[in-house]
Each structure stands twice: as C-alpha cells, then as structure tokens.
VODOLUM-948895 format. One record per residue: z, y, x of N, C-alpha, C in turn. Coordinates in Angstrom, 2 decimals, decimal comma. Example, Ala and Ser with C-alpha at 12.3 -4.5 7.8 and 13.67 -1.06 7.14 Angstrom:
! VODOLUM-948895
{nw=7,80	nv=-5,69	nu=13,19	caw=7,80	cav=-4,50	cau=12,30	cw=7,80	cv=-3,30	cu=13,20} $
{nw=7,08	nv=-2,25	nu=12,85	caw=7,14	cav=-1,06	cau=13,67	cw=7,87	cv=0,03	cu=12,90} $
This chain:
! VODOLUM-948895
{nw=-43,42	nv=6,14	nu=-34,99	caw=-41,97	cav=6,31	cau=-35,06	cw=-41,70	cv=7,69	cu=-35,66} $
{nw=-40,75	nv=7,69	nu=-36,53	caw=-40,36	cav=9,21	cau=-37,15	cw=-39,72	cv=9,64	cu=-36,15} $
{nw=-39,64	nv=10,89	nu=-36,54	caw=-39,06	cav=12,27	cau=-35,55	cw=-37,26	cv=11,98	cu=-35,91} $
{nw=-36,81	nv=11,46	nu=-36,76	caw=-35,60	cav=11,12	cau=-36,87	cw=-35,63	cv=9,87	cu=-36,14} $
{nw=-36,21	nv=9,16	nu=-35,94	caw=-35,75	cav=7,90	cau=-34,93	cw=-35,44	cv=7,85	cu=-33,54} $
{nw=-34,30	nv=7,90	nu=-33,06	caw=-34,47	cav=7,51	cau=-31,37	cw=-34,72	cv=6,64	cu=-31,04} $
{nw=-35,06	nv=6,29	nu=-30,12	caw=-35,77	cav=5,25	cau=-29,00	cw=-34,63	cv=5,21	cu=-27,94} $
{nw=-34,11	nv=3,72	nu=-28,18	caw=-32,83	cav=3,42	cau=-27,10	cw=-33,47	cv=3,65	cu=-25,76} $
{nw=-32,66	nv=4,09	nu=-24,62	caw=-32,95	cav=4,42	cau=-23,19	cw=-33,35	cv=3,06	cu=-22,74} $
{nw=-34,16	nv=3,15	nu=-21,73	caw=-34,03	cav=1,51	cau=-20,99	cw=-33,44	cv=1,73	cu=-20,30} $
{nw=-32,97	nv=0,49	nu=-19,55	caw=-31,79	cav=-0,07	cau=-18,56	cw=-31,54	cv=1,12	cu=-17,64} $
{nw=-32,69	nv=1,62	nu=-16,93	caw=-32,87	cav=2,20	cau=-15,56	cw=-32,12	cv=3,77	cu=-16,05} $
{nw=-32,89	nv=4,27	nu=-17,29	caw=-32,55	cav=5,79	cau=-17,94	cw=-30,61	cv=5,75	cu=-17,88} $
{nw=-30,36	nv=4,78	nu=-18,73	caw=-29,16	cav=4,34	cau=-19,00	cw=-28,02	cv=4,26	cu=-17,92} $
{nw=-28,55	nv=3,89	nu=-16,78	caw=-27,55	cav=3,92	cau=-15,15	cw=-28,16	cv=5,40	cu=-14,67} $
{nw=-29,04	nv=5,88	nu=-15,18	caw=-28,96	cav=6,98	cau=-14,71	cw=-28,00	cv=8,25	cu=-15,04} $
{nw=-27,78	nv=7,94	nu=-16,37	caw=-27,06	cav=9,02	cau=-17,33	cw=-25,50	cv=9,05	cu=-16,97} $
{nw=-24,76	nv=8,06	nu=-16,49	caw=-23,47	cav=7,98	cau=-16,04	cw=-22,80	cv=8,23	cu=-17,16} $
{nw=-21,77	nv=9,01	nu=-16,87	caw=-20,65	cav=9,48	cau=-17,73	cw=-19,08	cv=9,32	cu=-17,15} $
{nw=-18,49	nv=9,58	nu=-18,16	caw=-16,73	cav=8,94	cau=-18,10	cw=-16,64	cv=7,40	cu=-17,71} $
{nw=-17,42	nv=7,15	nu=-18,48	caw=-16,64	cav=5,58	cau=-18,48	cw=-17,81	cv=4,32	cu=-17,19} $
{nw=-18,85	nv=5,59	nu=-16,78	caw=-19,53	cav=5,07	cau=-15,02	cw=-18,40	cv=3,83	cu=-14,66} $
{nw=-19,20	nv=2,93	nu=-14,67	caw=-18,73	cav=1,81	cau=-13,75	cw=-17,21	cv=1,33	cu=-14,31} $
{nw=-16,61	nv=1,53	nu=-15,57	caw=-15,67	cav=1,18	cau=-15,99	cw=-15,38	cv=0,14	cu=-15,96} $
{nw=-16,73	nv=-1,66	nu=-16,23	caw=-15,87	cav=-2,45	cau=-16,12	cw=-15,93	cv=-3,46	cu=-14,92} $
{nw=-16,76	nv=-2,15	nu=-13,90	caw=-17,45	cav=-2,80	cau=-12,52	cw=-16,18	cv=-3,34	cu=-11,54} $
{nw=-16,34	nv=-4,93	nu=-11,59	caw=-15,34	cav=-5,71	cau=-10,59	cw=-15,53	cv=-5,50	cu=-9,45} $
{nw=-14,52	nv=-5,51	nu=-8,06	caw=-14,94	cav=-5,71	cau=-6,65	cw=-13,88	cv=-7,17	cu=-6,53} $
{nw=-14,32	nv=-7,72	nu=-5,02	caw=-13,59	cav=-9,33	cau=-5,28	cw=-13,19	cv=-8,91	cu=-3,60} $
{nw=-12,35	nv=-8,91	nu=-3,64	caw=-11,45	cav=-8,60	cau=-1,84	cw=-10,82	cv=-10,12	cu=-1,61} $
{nw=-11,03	nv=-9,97	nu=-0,27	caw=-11,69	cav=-11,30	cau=-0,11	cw=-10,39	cv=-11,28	cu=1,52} $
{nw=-9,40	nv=-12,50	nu=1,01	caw=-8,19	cav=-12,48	cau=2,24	cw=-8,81	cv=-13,21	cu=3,72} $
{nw=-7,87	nv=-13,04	nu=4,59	caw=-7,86	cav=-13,92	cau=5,94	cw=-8,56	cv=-15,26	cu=5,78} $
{nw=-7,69	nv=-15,65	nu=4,59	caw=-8,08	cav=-17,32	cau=4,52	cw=-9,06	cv=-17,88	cu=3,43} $
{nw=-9,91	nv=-16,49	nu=3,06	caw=-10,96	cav=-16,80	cau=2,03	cw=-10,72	cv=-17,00	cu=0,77} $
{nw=-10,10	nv=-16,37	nu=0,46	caw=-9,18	cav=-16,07	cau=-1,03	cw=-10,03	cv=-14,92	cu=-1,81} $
{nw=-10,36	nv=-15,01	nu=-2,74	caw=-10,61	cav=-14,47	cau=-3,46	cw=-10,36	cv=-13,49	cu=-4,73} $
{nw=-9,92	nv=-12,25	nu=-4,63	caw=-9,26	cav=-11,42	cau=-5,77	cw=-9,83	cv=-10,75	cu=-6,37} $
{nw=-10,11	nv=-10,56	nu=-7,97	caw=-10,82	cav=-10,01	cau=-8,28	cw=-10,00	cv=-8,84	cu=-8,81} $
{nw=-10,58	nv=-7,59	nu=-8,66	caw=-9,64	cav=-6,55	cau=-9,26	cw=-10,86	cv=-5,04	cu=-9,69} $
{nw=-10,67	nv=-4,29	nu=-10,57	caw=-11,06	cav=-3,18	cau=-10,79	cw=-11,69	cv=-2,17	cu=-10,08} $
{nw=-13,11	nv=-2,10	nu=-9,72	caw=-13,30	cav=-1,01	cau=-8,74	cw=-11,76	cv=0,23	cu=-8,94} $
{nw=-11,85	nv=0,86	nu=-10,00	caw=-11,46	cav=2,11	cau=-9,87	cw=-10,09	cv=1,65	cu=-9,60} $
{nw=-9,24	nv=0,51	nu=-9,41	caw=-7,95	cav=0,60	cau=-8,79	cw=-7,84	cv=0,39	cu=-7,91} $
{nw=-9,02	nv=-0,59	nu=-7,25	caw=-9,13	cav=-0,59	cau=-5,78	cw=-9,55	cv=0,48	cu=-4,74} $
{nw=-9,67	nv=1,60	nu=-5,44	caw=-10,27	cav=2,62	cau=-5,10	cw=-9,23	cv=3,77	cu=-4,45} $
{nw=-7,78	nv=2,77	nu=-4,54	caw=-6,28	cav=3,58	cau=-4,34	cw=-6,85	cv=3,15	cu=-2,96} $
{nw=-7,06	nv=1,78	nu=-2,04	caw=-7,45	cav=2,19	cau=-0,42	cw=-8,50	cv=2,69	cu=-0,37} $
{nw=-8,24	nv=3,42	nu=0,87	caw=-9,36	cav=4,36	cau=1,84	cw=-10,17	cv=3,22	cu=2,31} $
{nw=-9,68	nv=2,29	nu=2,90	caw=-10,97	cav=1,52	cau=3,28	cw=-11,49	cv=0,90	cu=2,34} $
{nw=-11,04	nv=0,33	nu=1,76	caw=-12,05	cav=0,21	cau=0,70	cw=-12,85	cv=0,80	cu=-0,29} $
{nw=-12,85	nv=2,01	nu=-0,58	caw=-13,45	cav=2,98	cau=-0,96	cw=-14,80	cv=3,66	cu=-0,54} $
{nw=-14,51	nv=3,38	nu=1,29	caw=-15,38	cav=3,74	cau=1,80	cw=-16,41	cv=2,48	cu=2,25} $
{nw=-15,48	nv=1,08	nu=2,30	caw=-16,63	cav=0,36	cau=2,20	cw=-17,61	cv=0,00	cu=1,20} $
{nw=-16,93	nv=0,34	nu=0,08	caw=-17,96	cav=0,37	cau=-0,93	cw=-18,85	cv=1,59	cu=-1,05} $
{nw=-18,76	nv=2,86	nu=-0,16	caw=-19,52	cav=4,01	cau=-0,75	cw=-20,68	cv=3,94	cu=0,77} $
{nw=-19,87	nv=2,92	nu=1,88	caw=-21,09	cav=2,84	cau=2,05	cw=-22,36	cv=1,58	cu=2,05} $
{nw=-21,66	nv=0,84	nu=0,91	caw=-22,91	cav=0,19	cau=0,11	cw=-22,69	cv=-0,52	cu=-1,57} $
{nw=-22,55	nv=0,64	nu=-2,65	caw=-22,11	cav=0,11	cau=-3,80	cw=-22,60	cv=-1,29	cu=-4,62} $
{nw=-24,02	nv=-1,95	nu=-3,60	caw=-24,50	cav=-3,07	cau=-4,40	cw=-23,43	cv=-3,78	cu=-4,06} $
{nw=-22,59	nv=-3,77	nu=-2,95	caw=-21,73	cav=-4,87	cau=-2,44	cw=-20,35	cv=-5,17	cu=-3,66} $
{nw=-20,00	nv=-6,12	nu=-3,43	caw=-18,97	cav=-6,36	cau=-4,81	cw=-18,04	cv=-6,82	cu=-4,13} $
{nw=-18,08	nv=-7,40	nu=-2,86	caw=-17,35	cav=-9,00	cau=-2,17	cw=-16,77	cv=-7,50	cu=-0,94} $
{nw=-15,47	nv=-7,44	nu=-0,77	caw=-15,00	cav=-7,04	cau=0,04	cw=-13,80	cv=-7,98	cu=1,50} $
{nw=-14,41	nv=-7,92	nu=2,40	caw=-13,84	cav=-8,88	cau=2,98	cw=-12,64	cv=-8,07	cu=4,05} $
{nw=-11,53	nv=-8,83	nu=3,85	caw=-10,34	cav=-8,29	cau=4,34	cw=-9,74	cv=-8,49	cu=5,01} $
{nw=-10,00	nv=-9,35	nu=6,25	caw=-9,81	cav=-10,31	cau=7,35	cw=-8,14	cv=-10,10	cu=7,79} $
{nw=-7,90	nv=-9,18	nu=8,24	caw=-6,13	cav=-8,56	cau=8,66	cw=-5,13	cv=-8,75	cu=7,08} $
{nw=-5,56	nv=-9,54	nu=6,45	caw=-4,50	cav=-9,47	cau=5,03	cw=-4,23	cv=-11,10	cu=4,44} $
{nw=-3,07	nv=-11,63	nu=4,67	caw=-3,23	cav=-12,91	cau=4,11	cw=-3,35	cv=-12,65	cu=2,25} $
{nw=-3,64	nv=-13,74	nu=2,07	caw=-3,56	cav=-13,97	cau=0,39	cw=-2,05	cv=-13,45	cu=-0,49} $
{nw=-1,09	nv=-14,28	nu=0,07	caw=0,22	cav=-14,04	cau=-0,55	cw=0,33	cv=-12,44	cu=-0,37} $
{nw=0,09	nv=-11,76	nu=0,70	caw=0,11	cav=-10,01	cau=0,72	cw=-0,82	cv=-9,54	cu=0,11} $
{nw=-2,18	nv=-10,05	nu=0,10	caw=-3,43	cav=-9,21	cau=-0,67	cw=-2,81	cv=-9,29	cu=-2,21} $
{nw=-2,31	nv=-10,19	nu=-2,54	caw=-2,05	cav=-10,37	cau=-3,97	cw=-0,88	cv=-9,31	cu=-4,84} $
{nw=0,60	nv=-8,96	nu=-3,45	caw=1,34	cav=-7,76	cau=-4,03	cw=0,64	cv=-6,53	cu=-3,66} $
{nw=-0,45	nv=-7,08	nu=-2,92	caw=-0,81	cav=-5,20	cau=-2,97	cw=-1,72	cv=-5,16	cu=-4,00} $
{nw=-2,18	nv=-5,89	nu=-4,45	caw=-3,19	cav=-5,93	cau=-5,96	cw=-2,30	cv=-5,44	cu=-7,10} $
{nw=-1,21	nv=-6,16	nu=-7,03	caw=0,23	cav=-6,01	cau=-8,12	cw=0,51	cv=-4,53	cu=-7,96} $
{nw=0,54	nv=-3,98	nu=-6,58	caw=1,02	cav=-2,44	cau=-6,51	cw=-0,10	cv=-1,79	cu=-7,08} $
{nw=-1,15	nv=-1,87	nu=-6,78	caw=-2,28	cav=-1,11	cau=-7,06	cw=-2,54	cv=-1,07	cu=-8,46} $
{nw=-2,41	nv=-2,09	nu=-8,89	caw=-2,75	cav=-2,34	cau=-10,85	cw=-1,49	cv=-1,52	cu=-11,03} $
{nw=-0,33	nv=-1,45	nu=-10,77	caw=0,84	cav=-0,72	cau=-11,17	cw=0,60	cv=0,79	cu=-11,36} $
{nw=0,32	nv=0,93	nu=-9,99	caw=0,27	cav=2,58	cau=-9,61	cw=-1,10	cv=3,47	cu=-9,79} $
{nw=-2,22	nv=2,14	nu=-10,52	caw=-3,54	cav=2,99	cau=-10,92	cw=-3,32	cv=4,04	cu=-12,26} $
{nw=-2,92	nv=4,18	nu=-13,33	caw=-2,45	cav=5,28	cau=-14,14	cw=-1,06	cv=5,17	cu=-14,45} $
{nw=-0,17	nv=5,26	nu=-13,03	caw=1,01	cav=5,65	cau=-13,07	cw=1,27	cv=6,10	cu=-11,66} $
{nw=0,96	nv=6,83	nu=-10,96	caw=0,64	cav=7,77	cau=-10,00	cw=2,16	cv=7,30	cu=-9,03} $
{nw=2,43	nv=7,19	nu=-7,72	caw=3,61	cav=6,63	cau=-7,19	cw=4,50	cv=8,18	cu=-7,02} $
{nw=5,51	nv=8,71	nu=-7,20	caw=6,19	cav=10,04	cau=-6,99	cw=6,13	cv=9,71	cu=-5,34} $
{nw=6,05	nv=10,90	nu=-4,65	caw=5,58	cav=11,65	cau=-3,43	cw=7,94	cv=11,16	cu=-2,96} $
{nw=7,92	nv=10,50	nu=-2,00	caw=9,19	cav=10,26	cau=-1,37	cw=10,08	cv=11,04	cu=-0,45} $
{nw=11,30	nv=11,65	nu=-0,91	caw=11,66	cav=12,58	cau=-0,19	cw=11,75	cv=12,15	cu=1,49} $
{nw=12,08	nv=13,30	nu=2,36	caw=12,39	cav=12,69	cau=3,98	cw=12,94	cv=13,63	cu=4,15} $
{nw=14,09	nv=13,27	nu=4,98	caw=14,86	cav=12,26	cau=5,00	cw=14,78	cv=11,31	cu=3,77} $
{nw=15,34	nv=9,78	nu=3,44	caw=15,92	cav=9,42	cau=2,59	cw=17,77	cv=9,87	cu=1,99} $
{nw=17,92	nv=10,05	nu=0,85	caw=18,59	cav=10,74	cau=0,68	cw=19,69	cv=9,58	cu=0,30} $
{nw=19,76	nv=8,39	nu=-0,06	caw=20,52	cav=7,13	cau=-0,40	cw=19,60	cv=6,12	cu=0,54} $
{nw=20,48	nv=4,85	nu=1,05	caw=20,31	cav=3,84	cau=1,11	cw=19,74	cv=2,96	cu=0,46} $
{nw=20,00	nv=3,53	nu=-1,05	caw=20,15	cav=2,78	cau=-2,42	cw=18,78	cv=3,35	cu=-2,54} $
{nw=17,69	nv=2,05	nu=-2,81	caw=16,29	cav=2,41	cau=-3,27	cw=16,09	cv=2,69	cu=-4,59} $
{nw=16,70	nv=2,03	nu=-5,34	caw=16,83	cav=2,49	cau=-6,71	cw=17,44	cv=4,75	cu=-7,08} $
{nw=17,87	nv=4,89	nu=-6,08	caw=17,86	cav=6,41	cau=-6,06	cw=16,85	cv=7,44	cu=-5,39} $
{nw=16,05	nv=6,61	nu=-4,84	caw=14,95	cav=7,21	cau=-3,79	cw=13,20	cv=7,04	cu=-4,52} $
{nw=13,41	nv=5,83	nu=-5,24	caw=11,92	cav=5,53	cau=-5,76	cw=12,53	cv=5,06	cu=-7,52} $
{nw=11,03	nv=4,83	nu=-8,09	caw=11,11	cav=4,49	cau=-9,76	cw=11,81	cv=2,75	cu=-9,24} $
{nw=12,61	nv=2,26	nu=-10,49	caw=12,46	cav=0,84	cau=-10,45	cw=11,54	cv=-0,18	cu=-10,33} $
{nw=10,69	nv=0,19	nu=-11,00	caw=9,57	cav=-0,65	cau=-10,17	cw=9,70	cv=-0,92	cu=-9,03} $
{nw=9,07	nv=0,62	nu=-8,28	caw=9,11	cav=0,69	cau=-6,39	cw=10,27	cv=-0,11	cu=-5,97} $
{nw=11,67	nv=-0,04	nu=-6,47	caw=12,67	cav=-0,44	cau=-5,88	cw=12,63	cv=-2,15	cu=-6,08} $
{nw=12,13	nv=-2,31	nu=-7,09	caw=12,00	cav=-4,21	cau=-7,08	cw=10,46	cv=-4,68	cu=-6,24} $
{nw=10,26	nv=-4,17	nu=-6,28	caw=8,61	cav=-4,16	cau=-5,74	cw=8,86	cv=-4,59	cu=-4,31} $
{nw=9,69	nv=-4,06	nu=-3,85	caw=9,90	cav=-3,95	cau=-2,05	cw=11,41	cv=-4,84	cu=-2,04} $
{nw=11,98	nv=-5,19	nu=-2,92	caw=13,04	cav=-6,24	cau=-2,71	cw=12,57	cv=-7,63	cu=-2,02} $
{nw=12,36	nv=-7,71	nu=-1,12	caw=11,35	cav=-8,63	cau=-0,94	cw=12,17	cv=-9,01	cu=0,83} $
{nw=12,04	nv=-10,52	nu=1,36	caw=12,04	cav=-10,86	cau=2,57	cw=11,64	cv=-10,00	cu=3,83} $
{nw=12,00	nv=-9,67	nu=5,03	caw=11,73	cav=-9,27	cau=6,10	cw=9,96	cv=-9,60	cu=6,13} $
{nw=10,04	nv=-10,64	nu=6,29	caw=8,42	cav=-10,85	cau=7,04	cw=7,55	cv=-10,33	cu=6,00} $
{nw=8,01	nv=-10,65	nu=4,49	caw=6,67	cav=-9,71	cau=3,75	cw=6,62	cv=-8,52	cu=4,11} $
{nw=8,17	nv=-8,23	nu=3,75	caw=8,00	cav=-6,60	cau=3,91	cw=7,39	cv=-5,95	cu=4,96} $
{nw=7,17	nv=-6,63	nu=6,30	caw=6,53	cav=-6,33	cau=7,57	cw=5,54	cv=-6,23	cu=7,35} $
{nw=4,76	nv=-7,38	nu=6,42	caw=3,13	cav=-7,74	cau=6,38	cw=2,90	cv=-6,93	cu=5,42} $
{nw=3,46	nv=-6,36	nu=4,41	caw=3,03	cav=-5,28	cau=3,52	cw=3,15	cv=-3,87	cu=3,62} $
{nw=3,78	nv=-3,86	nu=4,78	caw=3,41	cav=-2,73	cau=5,69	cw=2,14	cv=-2,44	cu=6,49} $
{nw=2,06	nv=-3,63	nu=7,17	caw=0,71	cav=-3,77	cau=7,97	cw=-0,59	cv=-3,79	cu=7,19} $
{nw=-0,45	nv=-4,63	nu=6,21	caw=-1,75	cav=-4,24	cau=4,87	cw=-1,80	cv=-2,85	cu=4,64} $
{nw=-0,99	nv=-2,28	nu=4,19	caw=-0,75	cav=-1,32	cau=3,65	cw=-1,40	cv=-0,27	cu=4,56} $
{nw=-0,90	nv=-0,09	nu=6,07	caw=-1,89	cav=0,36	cau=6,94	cw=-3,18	cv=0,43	cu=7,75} $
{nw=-3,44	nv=-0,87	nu=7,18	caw=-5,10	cav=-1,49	cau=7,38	cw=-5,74	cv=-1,25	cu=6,61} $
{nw=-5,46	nv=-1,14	nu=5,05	caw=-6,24	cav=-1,11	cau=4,02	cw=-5,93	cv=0,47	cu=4,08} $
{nw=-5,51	nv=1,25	nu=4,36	caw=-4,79	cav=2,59	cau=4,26	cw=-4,70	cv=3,09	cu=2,78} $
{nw=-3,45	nv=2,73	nu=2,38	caw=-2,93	cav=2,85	cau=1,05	cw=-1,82	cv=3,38	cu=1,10} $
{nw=-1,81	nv=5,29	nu=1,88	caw=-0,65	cav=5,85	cau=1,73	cw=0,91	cv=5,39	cu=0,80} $
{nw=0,68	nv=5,89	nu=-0,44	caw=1,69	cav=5,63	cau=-1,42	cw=2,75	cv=4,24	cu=-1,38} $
{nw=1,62	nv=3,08	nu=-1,13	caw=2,24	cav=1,77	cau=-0,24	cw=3,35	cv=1,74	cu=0,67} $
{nw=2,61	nv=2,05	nu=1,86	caw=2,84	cav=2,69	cau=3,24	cw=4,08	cv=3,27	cu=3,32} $
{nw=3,75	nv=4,39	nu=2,54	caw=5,12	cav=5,36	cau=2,32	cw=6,39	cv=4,71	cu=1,71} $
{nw=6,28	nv=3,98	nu=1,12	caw=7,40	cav=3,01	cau=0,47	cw=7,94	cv=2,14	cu=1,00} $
{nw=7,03	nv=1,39	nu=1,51	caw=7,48	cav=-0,04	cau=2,69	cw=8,17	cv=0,46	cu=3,88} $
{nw=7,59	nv=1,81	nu=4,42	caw=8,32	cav=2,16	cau=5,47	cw=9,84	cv=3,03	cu=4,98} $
{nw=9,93	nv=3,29	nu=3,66	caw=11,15	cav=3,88	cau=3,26	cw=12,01	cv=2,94	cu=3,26} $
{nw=11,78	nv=1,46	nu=2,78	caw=12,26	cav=0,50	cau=2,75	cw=13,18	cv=0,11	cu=3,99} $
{nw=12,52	nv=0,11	nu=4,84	caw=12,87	cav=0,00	cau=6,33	cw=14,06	cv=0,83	cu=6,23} $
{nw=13,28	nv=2,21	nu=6,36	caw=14,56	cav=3,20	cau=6,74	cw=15,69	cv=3,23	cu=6,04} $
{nw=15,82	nv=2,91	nu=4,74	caw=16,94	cav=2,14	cau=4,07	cw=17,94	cv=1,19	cu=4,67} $
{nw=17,55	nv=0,41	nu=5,18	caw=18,00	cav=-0,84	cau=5,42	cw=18,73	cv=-0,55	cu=7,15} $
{nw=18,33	nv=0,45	nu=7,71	caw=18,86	cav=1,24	cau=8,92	cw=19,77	cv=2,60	cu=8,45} $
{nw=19,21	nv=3,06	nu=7,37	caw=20,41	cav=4,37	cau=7,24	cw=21,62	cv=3,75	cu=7,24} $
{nw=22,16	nv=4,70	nu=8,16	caw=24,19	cav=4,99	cau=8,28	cw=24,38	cv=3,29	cu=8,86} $
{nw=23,92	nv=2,86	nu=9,76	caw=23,75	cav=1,56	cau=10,41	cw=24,41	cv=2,12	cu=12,07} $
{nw=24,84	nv=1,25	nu=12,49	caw=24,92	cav=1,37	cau=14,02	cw=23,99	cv=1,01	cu=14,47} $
{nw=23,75	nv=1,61	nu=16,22	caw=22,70	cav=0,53	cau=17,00	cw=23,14	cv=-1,26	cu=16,98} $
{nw=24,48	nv=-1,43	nu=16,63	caw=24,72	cav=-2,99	cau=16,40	cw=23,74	cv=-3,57	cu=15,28} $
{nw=24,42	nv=-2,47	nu=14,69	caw=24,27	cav=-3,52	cau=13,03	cw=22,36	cv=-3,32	cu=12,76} $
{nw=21,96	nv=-2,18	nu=13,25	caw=20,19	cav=-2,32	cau=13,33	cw=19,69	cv=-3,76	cu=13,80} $
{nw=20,41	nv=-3,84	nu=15,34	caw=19,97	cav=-4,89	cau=16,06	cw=19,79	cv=-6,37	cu=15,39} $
{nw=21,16	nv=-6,28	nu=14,41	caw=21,72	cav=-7,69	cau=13,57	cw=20,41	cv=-7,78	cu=12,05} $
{nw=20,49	nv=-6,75	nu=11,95	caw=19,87	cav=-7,04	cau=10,72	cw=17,99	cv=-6,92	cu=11,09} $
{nw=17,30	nv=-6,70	nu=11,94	caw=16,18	cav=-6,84	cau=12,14	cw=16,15	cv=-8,26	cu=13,67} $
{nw=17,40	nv=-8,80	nu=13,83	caw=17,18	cav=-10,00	cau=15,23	cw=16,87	cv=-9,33	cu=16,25} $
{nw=16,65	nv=-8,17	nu=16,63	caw=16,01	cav=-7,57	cau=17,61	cw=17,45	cv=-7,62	cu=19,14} $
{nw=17,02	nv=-8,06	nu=20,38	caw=17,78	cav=-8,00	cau=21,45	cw=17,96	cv=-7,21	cu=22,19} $
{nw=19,49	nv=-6,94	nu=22,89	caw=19,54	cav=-5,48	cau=23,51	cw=19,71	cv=-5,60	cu=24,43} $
{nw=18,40	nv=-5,19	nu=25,60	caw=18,05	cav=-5,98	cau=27,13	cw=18,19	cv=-4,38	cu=28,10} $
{nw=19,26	nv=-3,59	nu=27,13	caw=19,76	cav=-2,56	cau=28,04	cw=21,00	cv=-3,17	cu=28,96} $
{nw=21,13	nv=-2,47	nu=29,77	caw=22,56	cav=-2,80	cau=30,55	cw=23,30	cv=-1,80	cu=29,95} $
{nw=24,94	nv=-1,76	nu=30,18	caw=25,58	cav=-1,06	cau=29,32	cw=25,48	cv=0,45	cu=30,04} $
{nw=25,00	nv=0,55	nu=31,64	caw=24,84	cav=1,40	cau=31,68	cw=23,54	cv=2,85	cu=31,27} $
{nw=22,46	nv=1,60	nu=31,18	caw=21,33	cav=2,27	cau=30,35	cw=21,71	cv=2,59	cu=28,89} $
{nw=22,42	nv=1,57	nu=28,36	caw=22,63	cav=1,78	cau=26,77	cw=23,58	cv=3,13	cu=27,02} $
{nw=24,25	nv=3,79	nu=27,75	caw=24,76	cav=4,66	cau=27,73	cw=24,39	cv=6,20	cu=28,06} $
{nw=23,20	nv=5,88	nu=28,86	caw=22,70	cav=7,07	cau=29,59	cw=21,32	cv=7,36	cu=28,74} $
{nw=21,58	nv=6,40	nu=27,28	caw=20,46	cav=6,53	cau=26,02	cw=20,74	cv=7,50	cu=25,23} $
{nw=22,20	nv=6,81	nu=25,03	caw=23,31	cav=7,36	cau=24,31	cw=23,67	cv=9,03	cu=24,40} $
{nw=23,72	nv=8,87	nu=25,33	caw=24,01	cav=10,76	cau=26,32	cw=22,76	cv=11,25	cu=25,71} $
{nw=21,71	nv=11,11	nu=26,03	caw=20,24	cav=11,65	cau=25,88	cw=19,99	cv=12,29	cu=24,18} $
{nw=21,02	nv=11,21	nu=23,51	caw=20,18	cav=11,46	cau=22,13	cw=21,74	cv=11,82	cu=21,44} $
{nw=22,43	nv=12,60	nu=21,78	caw=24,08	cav=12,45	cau=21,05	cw=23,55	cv=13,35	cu=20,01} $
{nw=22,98	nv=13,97	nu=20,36	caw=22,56	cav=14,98	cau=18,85	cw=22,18	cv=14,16	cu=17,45} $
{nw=21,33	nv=13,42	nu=18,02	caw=20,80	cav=11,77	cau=16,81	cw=22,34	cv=11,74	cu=15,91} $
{nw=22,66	nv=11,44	nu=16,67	caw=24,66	cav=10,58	cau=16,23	cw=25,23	cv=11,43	cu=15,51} $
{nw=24,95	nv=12,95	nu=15,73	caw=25,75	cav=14,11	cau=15,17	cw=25,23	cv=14,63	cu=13,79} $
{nw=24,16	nv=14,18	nu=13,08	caw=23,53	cav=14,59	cau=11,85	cw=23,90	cv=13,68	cu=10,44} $
C-alpha cells in the first residue's frame, strides 16, 4: 500500500472515534402501558431524565418500557419533545401574568395544552414520571390559568371538585388565608 493510501478504520476503530454526529441516527422505541410502541430519536428523547438515565444505565438497550404512560399521552409527549428538541421551551414566568396562554407561552405551547381535562391531567402525570421539566412546567401553568382570578365557586365548577366544608369551616378557611384574597 502507498504512503498516500489510507486504510478505512474497521467497525470497532470507527465507534471508537465518536464525534458530533455520535449516535445521530441511533433510535430508542418507548414502549406505553398497553404495549405500544414509539419510535423516536435518542437525542430527543434525551429531553426526560428518566429516560436518559435509563439508557446511560445500559446504552445496548433500545426498547424503553414506560408502564405509568398510556399510548394516546406517550404520543403528545413525543409531539412535545420532537417540537422542543432544537427549539428550546422559554423558561415560564410565576406568577402567571394572563390567563390568556397565548400571552404566557409561544403558540405552539398555547395549542399544545388546548386540550380536554383528563389529558391535560395525564400529561401532567407523564410529564412527572418521565420527568420532563419544560412539559411539567406548562401543563401545570395550564392549570393555573384556568383558576386565575376564579372564585373558590367557579374553581370548584370548572375542575367537578365538591365542597364537603360546612359553611362554618369554609369560613374559618376563609379568615386563615384573607391575605390569599387580597393580592
């Protein structure tokens, strides 16, 4: 062989050398409650903590199994995650400063979370199982939206929740927290 010729690396040299583009088009398959199957991007799945760490502590593994996540939720949090992998989610003020989600998050975020009570519950709960801050932080802004400048009535009405105070407990709540009422 001439001294101008290289000699391609073998396989083994080649995973050794890494680089930028390491594991670029390496799939993981997260795997729902009901045995669903998603295939998505290591490096966007790499937005949860648990999953991150279940893969670091065994990268031959590909099949991530996700038992606490139905399918229909594993699938918008795949949608969030492909979204927010090179488009970073903006950090959410607190307090919320509007009701109006469209003034608090990008449009996206704000259609993203337009969504039914019970998802929005369960994409909360993913969101905290899989621990996917940026998620998390949104779904629960969502909430607090939907309660800002609300009465204790109108909370009660709009989440079904029942008020098994007596009027004299609901009052001696009331006393306790008047400062709450005054901001």
């Amino acid at each position: 062989m001439a001294d101008d010729e290289k000699k391609a690396p073998s396989k083994e040299e080649a995973e050794d050398v890494g680089g930028l583009d390491d594991g670029e088009d390496e799939k993981l398959k997260l795997i729902s409650s009901e045995q669903t199957p998603f295939e998505i991007d290591r490096k966007v799945a790499m937005q949860s903590e648990l999953i991150k760490t279940m893969w670091e502590g065994d990268k031959e593994e590909t099949e991530i199994p996700l038992p606490n996540v139905k399918a229909t939720i594993l699938k918008k949090v795949n949608e969030y995650m492909e979204h927010h992998h090179n488009n970073e989610a903006r950090e959410i003020e607190k307090p919320l400063k509007s009701a109006n989600m469209r003034e608090v998050v990008s449009e996206w975020d704000a259609e993203f979370v337009e969504v039914d009570q019970e998802t929005l519950f369960e994409l909360i709960l993913a969101a905290n199982y899989m621990d996917i801050q940026p998620l998390l932080d949104l779904t629960c802004a969502k909430v607090a939206s939907m309660i800002k400048g609300k009465t204790p009535e109108e909370i009660r009405k709009t989440f079904n929740i029942v008020n098994d105070f007596t009027p004299e407990e609901e009052e001696a709540v009331r006393a306790e927290n008047k400062w709450a009422e005054e901001s």
